[in-house]
C-alpha positions as CSV (number, residue, x, y, z in Angstrom):
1,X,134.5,57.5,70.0
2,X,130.6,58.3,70.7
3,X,129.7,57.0,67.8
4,X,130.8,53.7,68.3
5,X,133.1,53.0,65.5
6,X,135.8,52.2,66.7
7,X,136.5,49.2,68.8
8,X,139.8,49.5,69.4
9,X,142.8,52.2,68.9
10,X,146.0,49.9,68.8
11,X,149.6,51.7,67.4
12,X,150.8,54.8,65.8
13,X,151.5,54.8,62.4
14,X,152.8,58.1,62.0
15,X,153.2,61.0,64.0
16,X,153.6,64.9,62.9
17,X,153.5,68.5,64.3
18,X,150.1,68.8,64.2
19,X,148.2,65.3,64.0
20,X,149.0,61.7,64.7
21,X,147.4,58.7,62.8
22,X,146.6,55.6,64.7
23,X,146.0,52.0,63.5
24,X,142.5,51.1,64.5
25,X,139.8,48.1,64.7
26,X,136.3,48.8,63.8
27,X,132.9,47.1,64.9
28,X,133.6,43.9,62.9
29,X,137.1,43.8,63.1
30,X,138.1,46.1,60.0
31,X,140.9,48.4,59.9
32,X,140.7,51.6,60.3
33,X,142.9,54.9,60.1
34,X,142.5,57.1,63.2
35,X,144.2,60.7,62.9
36,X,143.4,63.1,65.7
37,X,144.5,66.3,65.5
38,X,146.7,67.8,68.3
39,X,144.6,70.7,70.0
40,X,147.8,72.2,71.2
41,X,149.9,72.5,68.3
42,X,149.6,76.3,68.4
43,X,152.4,77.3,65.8
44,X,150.1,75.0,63.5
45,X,147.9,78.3,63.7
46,X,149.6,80.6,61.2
47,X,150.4,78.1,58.1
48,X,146.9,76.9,58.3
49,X,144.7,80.3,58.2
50,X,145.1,80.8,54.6
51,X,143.4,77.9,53.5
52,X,140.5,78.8,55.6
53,X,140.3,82.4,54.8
54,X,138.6,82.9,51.6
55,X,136.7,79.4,51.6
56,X,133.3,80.1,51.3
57,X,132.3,77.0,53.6
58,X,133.9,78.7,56.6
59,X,132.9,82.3,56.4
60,X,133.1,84.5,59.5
61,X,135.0,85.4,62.2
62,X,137.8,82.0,63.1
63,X,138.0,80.8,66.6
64,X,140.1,82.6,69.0
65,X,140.3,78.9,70.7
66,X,143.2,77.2,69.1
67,X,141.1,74.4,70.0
68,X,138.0,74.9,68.3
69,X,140.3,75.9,65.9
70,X,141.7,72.2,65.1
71,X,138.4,70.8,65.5
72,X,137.3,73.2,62.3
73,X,140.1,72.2,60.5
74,X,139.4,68.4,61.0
75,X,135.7,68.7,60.0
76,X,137.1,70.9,57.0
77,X,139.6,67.4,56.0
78,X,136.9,65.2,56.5
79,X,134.4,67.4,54.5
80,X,136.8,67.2,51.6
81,X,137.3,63.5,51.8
82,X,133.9,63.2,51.5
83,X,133.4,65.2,48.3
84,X,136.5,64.1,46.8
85,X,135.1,60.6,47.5
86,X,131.8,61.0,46.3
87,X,133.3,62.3,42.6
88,X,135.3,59.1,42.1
89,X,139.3,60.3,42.9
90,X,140.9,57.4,45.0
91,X,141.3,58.7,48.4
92,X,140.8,56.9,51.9
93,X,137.1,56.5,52.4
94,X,136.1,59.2,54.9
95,X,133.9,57.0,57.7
96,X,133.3,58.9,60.7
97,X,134.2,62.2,61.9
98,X,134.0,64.2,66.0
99,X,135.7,66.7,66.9
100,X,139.0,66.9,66.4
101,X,138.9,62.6,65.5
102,X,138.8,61.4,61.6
103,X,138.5,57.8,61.1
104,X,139.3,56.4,57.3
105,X,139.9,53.5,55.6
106,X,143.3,51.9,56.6
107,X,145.6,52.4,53.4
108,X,148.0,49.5,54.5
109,X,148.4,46.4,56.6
110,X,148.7,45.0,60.0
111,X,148.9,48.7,61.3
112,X,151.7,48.9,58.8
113,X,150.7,52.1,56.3
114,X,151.3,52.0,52.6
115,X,154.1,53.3,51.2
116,X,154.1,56.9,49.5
117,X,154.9,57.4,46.2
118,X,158.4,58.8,47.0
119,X,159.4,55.9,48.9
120,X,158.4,53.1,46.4
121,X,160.3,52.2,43.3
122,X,158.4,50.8,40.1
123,X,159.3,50.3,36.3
124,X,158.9,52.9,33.9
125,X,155.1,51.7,32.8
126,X,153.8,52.3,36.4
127,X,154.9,55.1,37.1
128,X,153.2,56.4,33.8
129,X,150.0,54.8,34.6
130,X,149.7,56.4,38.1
131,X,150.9,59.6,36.5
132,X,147.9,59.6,34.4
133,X,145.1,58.7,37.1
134,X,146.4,61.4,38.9
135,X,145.8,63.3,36.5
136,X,142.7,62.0,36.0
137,X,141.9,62.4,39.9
138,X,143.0,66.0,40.4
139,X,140.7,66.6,37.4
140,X,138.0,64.8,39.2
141,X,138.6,66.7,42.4
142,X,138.5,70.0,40.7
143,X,135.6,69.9,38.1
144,X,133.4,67.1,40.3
145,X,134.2,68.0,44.0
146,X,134.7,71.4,43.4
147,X,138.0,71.4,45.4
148,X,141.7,71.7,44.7
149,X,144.3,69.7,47.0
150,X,146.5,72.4,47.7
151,X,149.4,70.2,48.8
152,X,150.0,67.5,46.3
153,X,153.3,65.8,46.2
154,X,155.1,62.6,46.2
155,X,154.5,62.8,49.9
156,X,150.9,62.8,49.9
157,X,150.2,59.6,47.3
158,X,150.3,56.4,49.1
159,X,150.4,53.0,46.3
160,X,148.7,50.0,47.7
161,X,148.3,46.7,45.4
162,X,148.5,48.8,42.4
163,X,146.7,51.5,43.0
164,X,147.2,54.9,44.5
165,X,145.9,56.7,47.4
166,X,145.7,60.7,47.5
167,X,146.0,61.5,51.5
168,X,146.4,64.5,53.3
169,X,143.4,66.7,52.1
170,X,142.9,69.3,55.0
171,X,143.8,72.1,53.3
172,X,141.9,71.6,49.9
173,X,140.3,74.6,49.3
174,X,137.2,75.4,46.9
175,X,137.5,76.1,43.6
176,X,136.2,79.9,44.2
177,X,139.0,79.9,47.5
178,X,140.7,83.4,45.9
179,X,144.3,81.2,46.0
180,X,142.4,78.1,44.0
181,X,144.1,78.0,41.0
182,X,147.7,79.1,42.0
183,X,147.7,76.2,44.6
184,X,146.0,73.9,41.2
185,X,149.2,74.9,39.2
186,X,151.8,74.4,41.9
187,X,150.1,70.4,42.8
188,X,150.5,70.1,38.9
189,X,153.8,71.4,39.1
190,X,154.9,69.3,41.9
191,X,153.4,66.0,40.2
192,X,155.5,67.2,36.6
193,X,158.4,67.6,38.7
194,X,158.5,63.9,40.4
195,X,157.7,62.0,37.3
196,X,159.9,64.2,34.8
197,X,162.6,65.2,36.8
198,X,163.3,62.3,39.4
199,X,161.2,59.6,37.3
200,X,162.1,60.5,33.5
201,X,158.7,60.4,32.2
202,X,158.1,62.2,29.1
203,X,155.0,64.0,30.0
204,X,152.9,67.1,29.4
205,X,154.6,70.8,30.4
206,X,152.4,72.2,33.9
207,X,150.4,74.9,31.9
208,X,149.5,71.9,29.3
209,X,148.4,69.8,32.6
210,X,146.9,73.1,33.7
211,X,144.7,73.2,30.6
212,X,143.8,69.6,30.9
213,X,142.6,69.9,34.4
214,X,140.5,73.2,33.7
215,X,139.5,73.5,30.5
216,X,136.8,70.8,28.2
């Protein structure tokens, strides 16, 4: 990478459709999380276009380039790593970004990532507790950053030692994004329905999460 961050790219750790994550080694020997976006993963095109339109930050016509395309959408994830960062919510700290490269803290170890939420199993008082912080992070996110995740799920929290990890931010859009608070209600939803349906929390209904998040 040009600017020297990384030392050297070892393993995948997971590959997808549209982006591959790689286990990394920075200048003094630190992990790192390398995910570079595929630049010719054109069917990627049409399920990503609505979380650009209508975000102020990328006003204008998009890219014809599928290309240039990716390498907006990886600026756009790293961009919202760094705000959602910067207001306290536990994410992978955002280190480096070019083109259509993000480097991040490696959540994980030994080039072995963390686990998500839907693949660990804990007793009923951590479950609760994570419930909460995430609560306590998408509220974070939306009244500190500005931004709503879009996509929050069991499959994008990864728990670590304790604690959890919200991943997968490329499509958080901000808070004036036309779409904002229907994608805010359906991550709430999505949360209520892991940890009351498949966990057996006794939590707060969506719209009362919904209020919490929003309102106060």
């Amino acid at each position: 990478m040009k600017k020297g961050v990384i030392r050297d790219l070892k393993g995948t750790v997971s590959a997808g459709k549209e982006a591959r994550v790689y286990w990394g080694k920075g200048r003094k020997g630190e992990d790192l999380a390398v995910k570079i976006y595929l630049t010719s993963a054109a069917e990627f095109r049409k399920g990503i276009i609505k979380y650009i339109r209508g975000d102020p930050r990328f006003e204008g016509a998009l890219p014809k380039s599928f290309r240039k395309l990716m390498i907006l959408w990886a600026r756009k994830e790293f961009k919202n790593y760094v705000l959602m960062h910067r207001a306290g919510a536990s994410v992978p700290e955002p280190i480096a970004h070019h083109e259509n490269v993000l480097v991040m803290e490696f959540i994980g170890e030994e080039g072995v990532r963390a686990p998500l939420l839907k693949e660990v199993r804990l007793d009923y008082g951590e479950y609760e507790e994570i419930f909460w912080r995430l609560i306590e992070d998408v509220k974070r996110i939306y009244r500190d950053a500005g931004l709503v995740h879009g996509d929050l799920s069991e499959f994008n929290v990864m728990v670590w030692e304790g604690k959890h990890y919200i991943i997968d931010v490329s499509q958080a859009v901000k808070v004036a994004h036309p779409n904002a608070l229907d994608y805010l209600r359906r991550d709430l939803y999505n949360l209520w329905r892991f940890f009351s349906k498949e966990v057996g929390l006794d939590i707060p209904t969506p719209e009362e999460l919904f209020r919490t998040v929003t309102e106060g």
